[in-house]
N, C-alpha and C positions, 0 to 999 in steps of 0.2 A: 535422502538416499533412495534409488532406486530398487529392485527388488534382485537385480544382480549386484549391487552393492553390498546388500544385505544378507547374500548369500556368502558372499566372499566373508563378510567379517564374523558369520558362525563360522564358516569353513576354516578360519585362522585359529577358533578356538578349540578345534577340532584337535585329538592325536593323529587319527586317518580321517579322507575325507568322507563326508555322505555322499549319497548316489545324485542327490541334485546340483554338486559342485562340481561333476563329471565335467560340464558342458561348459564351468568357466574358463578351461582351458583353451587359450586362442591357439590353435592347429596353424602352423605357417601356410601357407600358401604354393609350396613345393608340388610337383605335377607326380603323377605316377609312373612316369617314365624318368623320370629325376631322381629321386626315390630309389627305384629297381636299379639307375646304374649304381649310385652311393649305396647302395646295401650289397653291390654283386659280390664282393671279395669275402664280406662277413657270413653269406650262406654259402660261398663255396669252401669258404674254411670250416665251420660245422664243428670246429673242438678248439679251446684255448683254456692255459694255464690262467688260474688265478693268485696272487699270493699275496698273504696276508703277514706284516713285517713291520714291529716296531717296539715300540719300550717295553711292551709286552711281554714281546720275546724272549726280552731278560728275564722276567721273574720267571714265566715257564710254565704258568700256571699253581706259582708257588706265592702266599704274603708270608711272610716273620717262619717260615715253614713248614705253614699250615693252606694241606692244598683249596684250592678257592674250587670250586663250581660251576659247570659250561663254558663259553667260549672261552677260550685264554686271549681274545683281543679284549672281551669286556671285562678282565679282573678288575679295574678299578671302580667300575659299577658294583659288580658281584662280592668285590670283597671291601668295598663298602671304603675306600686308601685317601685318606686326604689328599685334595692336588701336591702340597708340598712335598711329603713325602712320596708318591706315585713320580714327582718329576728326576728326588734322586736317582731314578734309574737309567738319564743318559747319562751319570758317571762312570755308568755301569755298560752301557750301550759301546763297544767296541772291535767289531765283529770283522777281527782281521784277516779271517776265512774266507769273507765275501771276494766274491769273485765273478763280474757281473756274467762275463762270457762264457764261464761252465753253466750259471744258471740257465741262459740262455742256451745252451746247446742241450742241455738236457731235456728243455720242454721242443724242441727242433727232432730232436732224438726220438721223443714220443710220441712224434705224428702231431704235435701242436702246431696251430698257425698265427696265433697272437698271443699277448702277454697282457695281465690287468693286476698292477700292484698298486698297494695302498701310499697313496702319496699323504693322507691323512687321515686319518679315523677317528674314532670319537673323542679321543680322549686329548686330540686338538697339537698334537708332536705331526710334524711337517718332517719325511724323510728327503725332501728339497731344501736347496739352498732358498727358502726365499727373504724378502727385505722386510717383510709385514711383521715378523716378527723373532725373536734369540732363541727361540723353540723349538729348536730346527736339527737335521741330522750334521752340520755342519758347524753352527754356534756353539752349542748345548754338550755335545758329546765328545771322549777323545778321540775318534775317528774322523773328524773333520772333513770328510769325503760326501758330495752327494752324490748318493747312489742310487738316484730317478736316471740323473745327467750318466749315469756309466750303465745304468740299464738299457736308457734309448738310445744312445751309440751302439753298446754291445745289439741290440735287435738288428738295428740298423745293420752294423757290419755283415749279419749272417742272416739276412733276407726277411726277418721274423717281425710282424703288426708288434707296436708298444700301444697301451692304455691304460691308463688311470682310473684308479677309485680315490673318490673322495668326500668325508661325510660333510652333509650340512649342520649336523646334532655335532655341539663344540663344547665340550666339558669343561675347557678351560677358559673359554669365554663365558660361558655360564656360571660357572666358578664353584661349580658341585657337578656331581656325577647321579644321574638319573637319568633314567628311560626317556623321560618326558620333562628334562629341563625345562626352564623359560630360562632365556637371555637378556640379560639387563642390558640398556643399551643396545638394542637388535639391529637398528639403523645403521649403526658403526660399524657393527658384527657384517653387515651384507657387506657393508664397504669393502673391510677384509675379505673376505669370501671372493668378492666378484676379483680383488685382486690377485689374489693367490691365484685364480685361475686365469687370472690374463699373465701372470710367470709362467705357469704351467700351459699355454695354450701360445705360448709365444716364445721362450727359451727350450725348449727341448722337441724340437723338430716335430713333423705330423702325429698326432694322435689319434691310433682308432676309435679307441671309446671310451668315450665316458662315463663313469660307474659311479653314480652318485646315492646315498645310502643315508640314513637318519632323520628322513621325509617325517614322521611323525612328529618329530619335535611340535610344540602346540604355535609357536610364532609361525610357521613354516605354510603356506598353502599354494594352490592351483595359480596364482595371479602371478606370484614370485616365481614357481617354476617356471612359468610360460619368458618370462622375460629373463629367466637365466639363462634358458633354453637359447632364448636369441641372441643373448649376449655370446655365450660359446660359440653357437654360428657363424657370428660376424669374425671372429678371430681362425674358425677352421669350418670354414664349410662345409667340409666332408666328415667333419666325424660323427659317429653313432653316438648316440646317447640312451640311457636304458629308462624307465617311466616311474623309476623313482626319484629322476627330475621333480614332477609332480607333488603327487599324491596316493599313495594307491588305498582302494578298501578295507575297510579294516578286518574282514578274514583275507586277506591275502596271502597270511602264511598259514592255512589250513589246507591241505591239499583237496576235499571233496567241495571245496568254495571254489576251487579254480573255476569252472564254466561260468562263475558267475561275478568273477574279478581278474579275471582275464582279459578285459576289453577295454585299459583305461585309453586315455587320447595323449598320456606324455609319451615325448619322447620319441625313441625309434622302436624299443620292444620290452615285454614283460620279461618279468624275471622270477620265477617259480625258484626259491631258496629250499633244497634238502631232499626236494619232491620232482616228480615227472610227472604234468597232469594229464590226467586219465583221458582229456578232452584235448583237440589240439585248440588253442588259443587261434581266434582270429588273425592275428598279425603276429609278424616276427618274434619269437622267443628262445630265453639262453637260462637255460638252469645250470646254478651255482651249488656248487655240494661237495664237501670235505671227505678227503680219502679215507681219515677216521672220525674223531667227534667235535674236532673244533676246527675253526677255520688257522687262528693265532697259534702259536705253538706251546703245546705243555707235555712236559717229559713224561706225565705218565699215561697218557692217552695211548695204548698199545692196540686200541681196536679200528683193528685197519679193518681197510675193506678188498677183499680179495683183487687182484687183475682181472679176475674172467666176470666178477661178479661190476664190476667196469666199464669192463669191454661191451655186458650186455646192454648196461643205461646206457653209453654211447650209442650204441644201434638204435635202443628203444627212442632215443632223442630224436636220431637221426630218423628215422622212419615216421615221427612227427613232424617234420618240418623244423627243428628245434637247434639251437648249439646247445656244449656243454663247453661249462667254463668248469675244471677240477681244479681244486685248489690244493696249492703248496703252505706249510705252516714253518720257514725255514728258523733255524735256531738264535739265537744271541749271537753267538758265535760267527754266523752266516754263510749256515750251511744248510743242505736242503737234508733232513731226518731221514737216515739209509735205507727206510722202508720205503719211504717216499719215491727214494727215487728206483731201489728194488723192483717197484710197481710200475711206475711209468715205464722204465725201461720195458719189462714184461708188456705193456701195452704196446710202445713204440716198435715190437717185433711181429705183433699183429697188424697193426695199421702199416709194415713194412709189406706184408702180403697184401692186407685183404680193404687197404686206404680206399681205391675206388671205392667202393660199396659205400661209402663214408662221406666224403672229398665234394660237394656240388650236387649230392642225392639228395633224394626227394621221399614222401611214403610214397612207397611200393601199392600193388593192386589189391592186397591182403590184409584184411586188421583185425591181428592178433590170433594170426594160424596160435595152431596147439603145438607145434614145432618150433616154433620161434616168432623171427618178423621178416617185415621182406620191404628192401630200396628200391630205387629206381634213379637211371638217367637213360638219357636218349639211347635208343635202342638197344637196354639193356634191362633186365629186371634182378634182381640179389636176393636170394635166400637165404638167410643169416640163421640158422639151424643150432636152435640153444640144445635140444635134443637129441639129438645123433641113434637113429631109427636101426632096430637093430636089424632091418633089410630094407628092402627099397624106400624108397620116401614119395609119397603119395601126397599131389600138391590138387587142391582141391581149389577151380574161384579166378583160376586164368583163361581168359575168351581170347586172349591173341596168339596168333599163332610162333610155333617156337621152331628156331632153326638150327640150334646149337648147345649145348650145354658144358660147363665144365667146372672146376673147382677155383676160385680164385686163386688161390694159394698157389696152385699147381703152377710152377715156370712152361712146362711144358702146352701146357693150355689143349692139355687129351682131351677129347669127345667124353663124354658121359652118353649113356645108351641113356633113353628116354622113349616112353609112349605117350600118345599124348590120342584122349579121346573124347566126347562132345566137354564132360566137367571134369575130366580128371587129368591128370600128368603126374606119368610113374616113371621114378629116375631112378635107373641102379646107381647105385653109390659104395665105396669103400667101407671093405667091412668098420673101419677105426674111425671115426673123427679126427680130421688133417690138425685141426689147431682147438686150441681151446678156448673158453669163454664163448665164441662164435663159429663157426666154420661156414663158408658161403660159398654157393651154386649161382654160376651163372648165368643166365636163359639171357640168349639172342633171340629179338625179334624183330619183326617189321616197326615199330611202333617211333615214329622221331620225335 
C-alpha cells in the first residue's frame, strides 16, 4: 500500500475525516464557467424549504408516552426503540391530510424557491416507492401513496426546484441505532444505496439537490463520496450536491470552527447546520435550521422562532453570500404545524415587498453596520435596517456615488431626501419602520 492508500484506510476508520484526507478527494474536472452556469439558479434563489417526514412523525416525539430528547427524526437513536418495534410505526403512518400541492404552495407563498425532503433518513424507511426493499411509504404503510412521486409533480406543476435528502448512516441495515453504526455487509449496503439513488435520480424527473447526511458513519469515507459523487453525475448532471457527499471535520457542527471547516473539497457547497458562520466560507454555502428545536416533528416543541427573528438570518445569510434552507417538521397526519406555516406565511409578506434585496443578491459594501446589514445587485445597493433610527439614518463606508433613494416596500418608489458627503450618507426616513423583522432602503447607483 501506498501512502495514499494508507490514508484512506485510517480515514475509513475515522467518524469525521482528518485534515490529511482533505486531498483524497478527487475534484471532477468541471471548468468554472461550467460551475457558475450549474450553480446560477441556486444563488439566485438564496431561500428554500427543507422538510423532514417520516415514521417519526407518528410517534411526535413521544416512545410508550414518555417524551424522548432532541431531534424528533432521531427518536430511535435517542430513545434507545428496537428496530421491530420503531418499524410498527408504518401501521401507524397514514397521513391522509397530505396534500402535496398546498405543501408546495405554501413554501411558493413564502418566497421559497426549491424544496428538500427526506427521501430517507437514518433510520432506513424510504418515503419512495422503491424495489430495493418492503420498507417503503408505499409497501409498509396503509397509505400506499408515494409521496416524493406527488411532491415532484406537485413542484413541477407550480414552477418550484424539487430535492432530496438522503442518509448514508442506515439503521436498519446496520440493525441497531447508533450515532456511529458499522454495517455488516457494507459492500451490499453501497449496492442498495447507489440503487436507491439511481430510482431516485431516474424516476422522479430533475433534481436540484442533493442532500446527503450521516457521513460519519465509520465505514463511510472521502474515496466513496468521490465516486458516489460521480455516480449521481452521470444520472443528472446538473444537480447540486452538498459536501457531506464526503467527509466533513469533525468540529463542523461548532459554529467558531467554521473558518477552519468550512473549506472541504465535496460536493458543490457546505452546510453550516443551526448556525450562520461568523466568517463567509470560501465557496458556496446553505444553512439549514429549524423554525423551533427539531428538525422531525414533536408536538411539544412550542418554541418557535419569531418571523422577524427569520427574516433577519435570511438577510444575514443573504448578505454572506449564503442560502437558507428553513425547515418544515410536518405532522403524522401530513400537515404542515399551524405555527409553522403562521410564520412562513408572515415571511412570505415580506419577501412580497422587500424579495429583491434577497432574490440573486450578493453582500453589500458594509459588514455588519450597527443598523443592520446591507445587499447588493447591479446597480443597486439594500439596507436591511434591523434598527429603525429614531431620526435620520446615517450610513457610514459608501465611496459610490448615489442617485436615488427609496423604500423597497413602498409601490410608489417616492425619493427618499439624502445627503451624501466625502464618508457619510444621511437619509431622512419615515418616522415608523415600514415592515418588520427588516425594512430596506434602496440606493441607486452608478456601479454594474
Amino acid at each position: 500500500m501506498d501512502v495514499k492508500d494508507i490514508l484512506v484506510e485510517i480515514n475509513s476508520r475515522l467518524p469525521f475525516y482528518n485534515l490529511l484526507a482533505k486531498d483524497l478527494y478527487e475534484v471532477t474536472g468541471e471548468s468554472r464557467e461550467a460551475r457558475d452556469e450549474r450553480m446560477a439558479w441556486w444563488r439566485e434563489a438564496r431561500f428554500g424549504m427543507f422538510i423532514h417526514w417520516g415514521l417519526y412523525s407518528v410517534a411526535a416525539g413521544k416512545w410508550n408516552g414518555i417524551p424522548i430528547p432532541h431531534y424528533g427524526e432521531w427518536i430511535m437513536h435517542n430513545g434507545q426503540i428496537p428496530q421491530r418495534q420503531y418499524a410498527k410505526l408504518a401501521d401507524r403512518f397514514n397521513p391522509v391530510k397530505f396534500d402535496a400541492g398546498e405543501w408546495v404552495g405554501i413554501a411558493k407563498k413564502a418566497g421559497m424557491k426549491y424544496i428538500v425532503v427526506t427521501a430517507k433518513h437514518h433510520d432506513g424507511f424510504s418515503l419512495f416507492h422503491t424495489k430495493l426493499s418492503k420498507y417503503n411509504m408505499v409497501d409498509a404503510t396503509p397509505f400506499k401513496r408515494d409521496v416524493i412521486k406527488e411532491l415532484a409533480d406537485a413542484c413541477k406543476d407550480n414552477g418550484m426546484r424539487f430535492g432530496l435528502y438522503y442518509s448514508q448512516l442506515d439503521w436498519l441495515h446496520a440493525g441497531y441505532s447508533f450515532i456511529f453504526a458499522v454495517t455488516p455487509k457494507f459492500r451490499k449496503y453501497l449496492d442498495f444505496m447507489k440503487g436507491q439513488l439511481e430510482e431516485l435520480l431516474t424516476c422522479y424527473g430533475p433534481i436540484c439537490e442533493l442532500f446527503f447526511d450521516g457521513e460519519w458513519m465509520p465505514q463511510w469515507n472521502m474515496k466513496l463520496g468521490a465516486e458516489l459523487e460521480s455516480f449521481c453525475r452521470s444520472l443528472q448532471p446538473n444537480v447540486i450536491i452538498n459536501n457531506r457527499v464526503g467527509k466533513r471535520p469533525i468540529l463542523c457542527m461548532v459554529p467558531w470552527a467554521a473558518p477552519f471547516t468550512m473549506n472541504t473539497t465535496c460536493g458543490d457547497f457546505e452546510t453550516p447546520e443551526q448556525f450562520i458562520p461568523e466568517h463567509i466560507p470560501p465557496r458556496d454555502w446553505e444553512t439549514n435550521m429549524t423554525m423551533n428545536d427539531t428538525f422531525g416533528y414533536k408536538e411539544n416543541d412550542d418554541n418557535w422562532k419569531s418571523s422577524g427573528s427569520l427574516i433577519r438570518k435570511l438577510v444575514e445569510i443573504a448578505s454572506r453570500n449564503g442560502n437558507f434552507l428553513l425547515n418544515v417538521g410536518p405532522t403524522g397526519d401530513g400537515v404542515f404545524p399551524e405555527k409553522s406555516v403562521e410564520i412562513l406565511s408572515e415571511i412570505g409578506n415580506w419577501m412580497k415587498n422587500n424579495g429583491d434585496s434577497i432574490y440573486g443578491a450578493v453582500g453589500g459594501p458594509l459588514n455588519k453596520p450597527s443598523w443592520g446589514r446591507t445587499t447588493r445587485k447591479q446597480g443597486k445597493i439594500f439596507l436591511h435596517i434591523f434598527d429603525w433610527p429614531a431620526s435620520d439614518l446615517v450610513v457610514s463606508g459608501i465611496n459610490e456615488d448615489i442617485y436615488n433613494a427609496y423604500l423597497l416596500s413602498d409601490p410608489a418608489r417616492r425619493p427618499l431626501n439624502f445627503k451624501k458627503s466625502i464618508d457619510k450618507l444621511r437619509i431622512d426616513i419615515p418616522r415608523c419602520a415600514p415592515d418588520s423583522g427588516s425594512s430596506v432602503i434602496v440606493l441607486e447607483t452608478n456601479r454594474v
